[in-house]
C-alpha positions in Angstrom: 9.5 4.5 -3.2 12.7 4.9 -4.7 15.5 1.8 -4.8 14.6 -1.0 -2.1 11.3 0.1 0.2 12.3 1.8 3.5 12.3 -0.8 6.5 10.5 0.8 9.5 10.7 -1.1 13.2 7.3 -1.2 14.9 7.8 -1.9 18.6 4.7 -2.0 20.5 3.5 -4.7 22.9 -0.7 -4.3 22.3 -1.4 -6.7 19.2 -4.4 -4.8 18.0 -2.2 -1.0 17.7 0.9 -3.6 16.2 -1.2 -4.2 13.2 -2.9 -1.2 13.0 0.3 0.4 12.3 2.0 -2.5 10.2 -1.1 -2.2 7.9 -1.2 1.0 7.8 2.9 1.2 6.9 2.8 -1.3 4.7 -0.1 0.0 2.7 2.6 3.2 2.3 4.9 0.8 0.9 7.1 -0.1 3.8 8.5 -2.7 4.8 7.6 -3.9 8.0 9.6 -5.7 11.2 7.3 -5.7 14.6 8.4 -6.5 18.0 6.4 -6.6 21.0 8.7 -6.1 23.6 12.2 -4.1 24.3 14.6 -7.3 24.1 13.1 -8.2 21.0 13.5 -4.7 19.2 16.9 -4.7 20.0 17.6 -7.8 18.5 15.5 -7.4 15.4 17.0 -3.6 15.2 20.1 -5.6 14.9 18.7 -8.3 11.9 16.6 -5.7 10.6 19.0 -2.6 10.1 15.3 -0.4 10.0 15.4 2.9 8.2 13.4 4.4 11.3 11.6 2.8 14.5 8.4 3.4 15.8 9.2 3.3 19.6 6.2 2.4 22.8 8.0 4.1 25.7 5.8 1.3 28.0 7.8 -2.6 27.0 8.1 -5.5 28.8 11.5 -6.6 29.5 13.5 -3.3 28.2 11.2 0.5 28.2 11.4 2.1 25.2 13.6 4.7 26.8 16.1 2.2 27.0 15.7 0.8 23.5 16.0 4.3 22.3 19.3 4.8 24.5 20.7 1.9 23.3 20.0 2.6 19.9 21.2 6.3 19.9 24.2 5.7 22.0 25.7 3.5 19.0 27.3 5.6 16.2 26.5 3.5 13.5 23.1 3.6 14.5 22.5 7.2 16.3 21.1 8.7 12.2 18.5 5.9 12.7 15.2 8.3 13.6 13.1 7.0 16.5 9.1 8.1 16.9 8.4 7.4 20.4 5.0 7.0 21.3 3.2 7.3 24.7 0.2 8.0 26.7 2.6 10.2 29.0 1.2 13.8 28.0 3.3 15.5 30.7 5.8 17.8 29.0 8.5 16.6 31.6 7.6 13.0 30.0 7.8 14.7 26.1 10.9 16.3 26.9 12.7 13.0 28.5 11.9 11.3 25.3 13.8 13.6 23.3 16.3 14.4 25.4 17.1 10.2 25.3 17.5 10.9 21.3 13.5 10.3 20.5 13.4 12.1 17.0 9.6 12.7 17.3 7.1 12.3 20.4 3.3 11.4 19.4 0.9 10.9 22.0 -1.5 8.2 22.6 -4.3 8.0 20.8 -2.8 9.2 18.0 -4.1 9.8 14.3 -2.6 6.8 12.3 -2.7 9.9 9.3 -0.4 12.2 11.2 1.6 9.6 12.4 2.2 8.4 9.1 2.9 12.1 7.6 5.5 12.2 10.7 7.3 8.8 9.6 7.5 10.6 5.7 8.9 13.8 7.4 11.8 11.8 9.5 12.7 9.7 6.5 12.7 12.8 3.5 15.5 13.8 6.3 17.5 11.1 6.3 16.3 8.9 2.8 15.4 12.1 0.2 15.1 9.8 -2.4 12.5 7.9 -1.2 10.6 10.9 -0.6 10.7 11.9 -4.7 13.1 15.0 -4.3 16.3 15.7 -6.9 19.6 15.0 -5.6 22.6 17.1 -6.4 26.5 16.0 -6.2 29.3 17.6 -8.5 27.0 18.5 -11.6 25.2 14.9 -11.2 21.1 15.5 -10.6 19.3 12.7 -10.0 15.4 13.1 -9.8 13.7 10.1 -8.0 10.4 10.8 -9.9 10.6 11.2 -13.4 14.1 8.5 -12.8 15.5 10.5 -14.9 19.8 11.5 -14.7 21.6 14.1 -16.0 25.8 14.8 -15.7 26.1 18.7 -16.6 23.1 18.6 -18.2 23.5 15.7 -20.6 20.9 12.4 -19.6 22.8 9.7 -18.5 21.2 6.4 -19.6 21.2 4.3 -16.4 19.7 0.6 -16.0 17.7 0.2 -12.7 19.6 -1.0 -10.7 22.1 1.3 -11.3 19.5 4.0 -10.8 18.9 2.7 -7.1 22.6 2.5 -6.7 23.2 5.6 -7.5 20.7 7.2 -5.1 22.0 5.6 -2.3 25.6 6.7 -2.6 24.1 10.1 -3.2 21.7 10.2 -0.4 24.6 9.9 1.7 27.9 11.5 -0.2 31.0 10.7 1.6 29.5 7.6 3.6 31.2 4.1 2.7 28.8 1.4 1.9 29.9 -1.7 2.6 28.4 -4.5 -0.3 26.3 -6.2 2.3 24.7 -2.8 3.4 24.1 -2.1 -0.3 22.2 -5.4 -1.2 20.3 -4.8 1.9 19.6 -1.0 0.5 19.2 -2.0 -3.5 18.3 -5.5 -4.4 16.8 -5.7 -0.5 16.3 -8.1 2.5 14.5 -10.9 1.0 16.5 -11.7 -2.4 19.3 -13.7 -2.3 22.4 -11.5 -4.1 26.1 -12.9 -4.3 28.1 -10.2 -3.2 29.8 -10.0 -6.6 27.0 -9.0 -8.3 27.4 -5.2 -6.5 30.7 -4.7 -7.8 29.2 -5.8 -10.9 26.8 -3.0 -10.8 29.0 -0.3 -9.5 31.1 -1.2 -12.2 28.1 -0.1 -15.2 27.6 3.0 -12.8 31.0 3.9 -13.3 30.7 3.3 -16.9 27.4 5.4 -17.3 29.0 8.5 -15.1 31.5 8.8 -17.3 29.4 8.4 -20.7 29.9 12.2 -21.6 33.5 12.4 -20.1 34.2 13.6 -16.4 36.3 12.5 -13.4 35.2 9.5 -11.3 33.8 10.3 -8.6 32.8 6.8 -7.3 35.3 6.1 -4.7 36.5 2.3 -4.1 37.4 1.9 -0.5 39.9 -1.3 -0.1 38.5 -3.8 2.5 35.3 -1.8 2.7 33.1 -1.1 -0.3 32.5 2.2 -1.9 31.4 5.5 -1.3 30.3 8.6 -4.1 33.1 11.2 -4.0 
């Protein structure tokens, strides 16, 4: 995986499926929060900041329905992609799911195998990188699997934690990151980072952009953070 490891949100109240599916994740490089119950997910959804949830529509305290509503309704959060699972097989029950902004719907018992190919779908959607594909912005490629650059052509020499930077901000041109949400993203959850240290970094990713000449296109948003173009 590409840049810190994707953070997926297991919220399931049976202990024996939890680990099933947090081993089975993890073994896939993940990193793992679990909840067991619908107050809980919201609050570690909060903490967490998941790159996708894998959503039990049966909780105690809050249904999953609600934990995906709640979720969804929130525009900071409504890109987050939610796999709901459920023994419900009724197609009324599939299409309520989705309609309450359920990305996916698998249904109980599942295949942990095609659950797991369904998690790499959502994410090449909305984290390309960390599914090995090129990214493309103004003559930049980036290609998360050789980790190799290139600016019109010419290889960019890029240290690697500039690499993840960069394949953040271009996962996502035109979003503004703020320097908490890229420690989270780069240097991840568990290592302590003074915020400096990102403008730091962006600062040799400007300077290795702009090794062969061209405009720069990393955008320093006052009050904010910084966003590519």
């Amino acid at each position: 995986m590409t840049g810190a490891r994707p953070t997926v949100l297991v919220v399931e109240d049976e202990a024996a499926q939890r680990e099933v599916l947090s081993y089975n994740l993890e073994a896939e490089g993940f990193h793992v929060a679990r909840a067991e119950d619908g107050e809980e997910a919201i609050m570690l959804f909060e903490e967490e900041r998941p790159d996708l949830v894998i959503l039990d529509w049966m909780l105690p305290k809050l249904s999953g329905i609600e934990v995906c509503r709640q979720i969804k309704i929130r525009p900071e959060s409504r890109g987050v992609p939610v796999i709901m699972l459920s023994a419900r097989s009724e197609e009324v029950d599939r299409v309520r799911g989705l309609e309450t902004g359920a990305d996916d719907y698998v249904v109980k018992p599942y295949s942990v195998i095609e659950l797991m190919a369904r998690v790499r779908a959502q994410l090449r959607r909305t984290r390309p990188a960390s599914a090995g594909q090129q990214l493309e912005f103004e003559g930049i490629l980036l290609d998360s699997e050789t980790h190799r650059v290139t600016r019109e052509g010419k290889p960019l020499k890029l240290g690697p934690t500039e690499f993840r930077l960069l394949s953040t901000f271009m996962e996502k041109p035109g979003r503004v990151w703020s320097r908490e949400q890229l420690l989270d993203r780069v240097w991840g959850r568990d290592v302590y980072v003074d915020t400096r240290t990102v403008d730091v970094h962006v600062g040799r990713l400007r300077k290795a952009l702009s090794q062969h000449g061209g405009t720069d296109v990393l955008r320093t948003v006052r009050g904010a953070g910084y966003a590519l173009g």
